[in-house]
VEXDREN-2710 file (C-alpha; in Angstrom, 1 decimal):
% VEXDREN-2710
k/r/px/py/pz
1/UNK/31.8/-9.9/197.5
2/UNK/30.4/-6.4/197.7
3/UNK/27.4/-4.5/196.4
4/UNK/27.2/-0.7/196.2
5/UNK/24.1/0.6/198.2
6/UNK/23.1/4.1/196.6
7/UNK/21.5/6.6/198.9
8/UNK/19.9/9.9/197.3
9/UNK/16.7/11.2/195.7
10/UNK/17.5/9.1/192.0
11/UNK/16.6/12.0/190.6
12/UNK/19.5/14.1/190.5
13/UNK/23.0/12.5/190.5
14/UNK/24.6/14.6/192.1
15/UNK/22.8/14.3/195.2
16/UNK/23.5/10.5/195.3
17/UNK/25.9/8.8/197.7
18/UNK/27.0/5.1/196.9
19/UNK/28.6/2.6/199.6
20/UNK/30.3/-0.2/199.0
21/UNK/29.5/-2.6/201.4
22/UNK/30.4/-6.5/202.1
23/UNK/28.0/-9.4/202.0
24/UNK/30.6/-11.5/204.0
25/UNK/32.0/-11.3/206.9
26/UNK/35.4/-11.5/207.6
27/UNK/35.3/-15.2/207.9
28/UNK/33.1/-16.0/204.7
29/UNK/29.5/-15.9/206.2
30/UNK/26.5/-14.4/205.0
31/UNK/26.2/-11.2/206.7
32/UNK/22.2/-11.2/207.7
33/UNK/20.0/-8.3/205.5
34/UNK/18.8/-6.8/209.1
35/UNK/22.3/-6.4/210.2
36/UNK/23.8/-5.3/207.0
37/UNK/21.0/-2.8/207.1
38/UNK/21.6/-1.6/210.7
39/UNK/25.9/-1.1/209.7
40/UNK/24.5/1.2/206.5
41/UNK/22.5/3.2/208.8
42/UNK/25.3/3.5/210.7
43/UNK/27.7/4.6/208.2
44/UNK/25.2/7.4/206.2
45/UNK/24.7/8.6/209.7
46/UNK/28.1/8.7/210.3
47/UNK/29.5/9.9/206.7
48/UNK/30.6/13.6/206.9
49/UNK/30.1/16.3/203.5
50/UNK/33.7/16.4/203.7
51/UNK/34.1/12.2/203.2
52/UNK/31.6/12.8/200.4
53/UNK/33.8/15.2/198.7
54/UNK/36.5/13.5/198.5
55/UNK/35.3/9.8/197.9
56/UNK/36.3/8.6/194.4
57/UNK/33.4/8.6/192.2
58/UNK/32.0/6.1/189.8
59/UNK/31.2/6.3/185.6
60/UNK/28.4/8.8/186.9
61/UNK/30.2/10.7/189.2
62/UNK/28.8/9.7/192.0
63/UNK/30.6/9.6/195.2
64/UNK/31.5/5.6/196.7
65/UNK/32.3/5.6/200.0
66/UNK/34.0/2.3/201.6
67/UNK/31.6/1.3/204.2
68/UNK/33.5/-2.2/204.8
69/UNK/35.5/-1.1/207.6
70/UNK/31.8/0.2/209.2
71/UNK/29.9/-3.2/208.3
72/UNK/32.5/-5.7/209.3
73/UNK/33.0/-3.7/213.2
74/UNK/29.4/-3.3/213.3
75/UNK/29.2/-7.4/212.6
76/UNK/31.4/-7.8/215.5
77/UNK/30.2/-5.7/218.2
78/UNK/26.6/-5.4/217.0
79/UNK/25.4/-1.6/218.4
80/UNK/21.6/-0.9/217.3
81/UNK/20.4/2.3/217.2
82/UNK/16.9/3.4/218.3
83/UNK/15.6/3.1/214.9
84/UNK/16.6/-0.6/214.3
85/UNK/15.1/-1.4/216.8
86/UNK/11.7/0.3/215.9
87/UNK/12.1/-1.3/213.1
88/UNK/12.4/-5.0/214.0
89/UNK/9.4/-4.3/216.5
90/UNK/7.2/-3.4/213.4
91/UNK/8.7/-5.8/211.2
92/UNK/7.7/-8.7/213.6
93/UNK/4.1/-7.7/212.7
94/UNK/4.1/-6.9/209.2
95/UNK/4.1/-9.7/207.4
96/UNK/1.9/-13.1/207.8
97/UNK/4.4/-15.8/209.5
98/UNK/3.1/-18.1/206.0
99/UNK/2.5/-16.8/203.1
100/UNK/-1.0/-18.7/203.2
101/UNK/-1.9/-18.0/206.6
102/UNK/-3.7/-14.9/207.6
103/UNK/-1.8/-12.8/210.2
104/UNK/-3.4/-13.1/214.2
105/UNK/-2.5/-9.5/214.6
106/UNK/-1.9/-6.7/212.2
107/UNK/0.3/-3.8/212.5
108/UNK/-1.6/-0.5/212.3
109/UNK/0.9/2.1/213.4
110/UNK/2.9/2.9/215.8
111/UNK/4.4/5.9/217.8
112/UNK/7.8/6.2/219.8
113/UNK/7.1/6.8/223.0
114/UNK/11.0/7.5/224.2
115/UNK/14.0/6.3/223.3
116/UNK/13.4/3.5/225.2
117/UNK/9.4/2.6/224.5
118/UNK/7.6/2.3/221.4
119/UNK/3.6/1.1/220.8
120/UNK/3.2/-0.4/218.4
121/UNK/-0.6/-0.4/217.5
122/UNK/-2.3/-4.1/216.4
123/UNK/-5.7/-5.3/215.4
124/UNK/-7.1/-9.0/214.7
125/UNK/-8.6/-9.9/211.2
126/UNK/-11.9/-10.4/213.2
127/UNK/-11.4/-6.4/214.7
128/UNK/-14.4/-5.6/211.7
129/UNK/-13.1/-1.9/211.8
130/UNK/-13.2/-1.3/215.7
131/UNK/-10.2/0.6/217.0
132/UNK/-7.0/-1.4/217.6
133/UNK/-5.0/-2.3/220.7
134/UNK/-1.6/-0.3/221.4
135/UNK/1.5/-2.6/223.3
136/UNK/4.8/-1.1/224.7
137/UNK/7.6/-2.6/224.0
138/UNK/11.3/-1.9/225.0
139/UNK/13.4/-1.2/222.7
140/UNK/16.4/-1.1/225.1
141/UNK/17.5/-3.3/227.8
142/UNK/18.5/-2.7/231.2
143/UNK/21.9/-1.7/230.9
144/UNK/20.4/1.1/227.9
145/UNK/21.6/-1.0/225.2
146/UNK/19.1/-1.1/222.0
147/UNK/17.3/-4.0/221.4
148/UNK/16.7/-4.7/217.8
149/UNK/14.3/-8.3/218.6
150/UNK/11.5/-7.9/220.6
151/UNK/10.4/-11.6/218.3
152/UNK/9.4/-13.2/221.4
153/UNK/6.4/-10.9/221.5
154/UNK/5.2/-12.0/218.3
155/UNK/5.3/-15.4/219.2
156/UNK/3.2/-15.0/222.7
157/UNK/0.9/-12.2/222.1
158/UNK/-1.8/-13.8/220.5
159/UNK/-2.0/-16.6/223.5
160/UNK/-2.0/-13.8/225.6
161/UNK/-4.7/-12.5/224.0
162/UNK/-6.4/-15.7/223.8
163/UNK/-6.0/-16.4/227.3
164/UNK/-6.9/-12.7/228.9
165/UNK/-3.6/-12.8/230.6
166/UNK/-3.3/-9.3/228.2
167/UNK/-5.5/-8.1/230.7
168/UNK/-3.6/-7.5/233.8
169/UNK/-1.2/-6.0/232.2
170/UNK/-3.4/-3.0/230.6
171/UNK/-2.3/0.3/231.2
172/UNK/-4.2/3.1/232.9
173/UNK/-3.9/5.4/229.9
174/UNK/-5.8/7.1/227.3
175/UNK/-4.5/7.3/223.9
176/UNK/-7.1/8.9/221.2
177/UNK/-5.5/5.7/219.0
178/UNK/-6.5/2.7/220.2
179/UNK/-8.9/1.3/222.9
180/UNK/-6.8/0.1/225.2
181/UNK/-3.3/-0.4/226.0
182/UNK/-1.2/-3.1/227.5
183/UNK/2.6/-2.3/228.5
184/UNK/4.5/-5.5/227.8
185/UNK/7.8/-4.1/228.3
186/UNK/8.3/-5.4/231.8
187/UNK/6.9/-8.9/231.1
188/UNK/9.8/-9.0/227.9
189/UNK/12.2/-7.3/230.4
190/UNK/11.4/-10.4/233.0
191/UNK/11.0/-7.9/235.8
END
């Protein structure tokens, strides 16, 4: 099974782009929504003017490009890039773990650092409008790889917090958005 994913303004048609892309792997398994996701990236970044052009197109004309090739070798050798990663970071953050529980922290904002670093910037529900509290995270590993699940840091931040072990691992910085900052990326590193 396939879907075609159309990228484009939806305004004008003939700025759109369609791929066809694989829900399945190659052995019959769901392929997850993050990783299908990452593969498209991959493949739009990828896609050349000249592929566009000469892609069969569909009852509107536009273009559909086979990205199945892309998905499926991205499923096998996973290879994030810098934005996935981001992503996954924020995402962690964004949404209440249950739908009736208020979240600990709250995703503000965040700012890439390097292509290694992000901060991601986090308040509580009981912040009452003070400034929030920026974290660095990696989003590659040691060997320079992209790491696109930093979801242990969701889990152990707010004990941190709870705790004050946050504290000794607050940064000698100022940033203008936030009032403090706490580099976590060697405590997820294991360094």
């Amino acid at each position: 099974m396939s879907v075609a994913w159309s990228c484009g303004t939806g305004q004008q048609l003939d700025s759109s782009v369609a791929f066809d892309v694989p829900l399945t792997d190659r052995h019959g398994g769901n392929i997850p929504s993050g990783d299908l996701a990452a593969a498209l990236r991959g493949a739009l970044a990828a896609c050349s003017g000249r592929e566009v052009e000469e892609a069969p197109r569909d009852v509107f004309g536009i273009p559909v490009i086979d990205a199945s090739a892309t998905v499926h070798a991205f499923v096998a050798q996973p290879r994030f890039q810098v934005a996935d990663a981001l992503h996954a970071a924020a995402a962690a953050f964004s949404v209440p773990p249950e739908p009736d529980e208020p979240a600990e922290l709250r995703l503000c904002g965040f700012l890439l650092l390097d292509q290694a670093t992000c901060r991601l910037y986090l308040d509580t529900p009981a912040s009452e409008g003070a400034p929030p509290f920026g974290v660095d995270l990696p989003l590659r590993d040691e060997e320079g790889t992209v790491v696109a699940g930093v979801t242990a840091v969701h889990a152990a931040l707010p004990v941190l917090l709870l705790l004050g072990e946050l504290e000794r691992m607050r940064k000698n910085v100022h940033d203008p958005y936030c009032r403090a900052v706490y580099d976590l990326v060697d405590w997820l590193s294991g360094r």
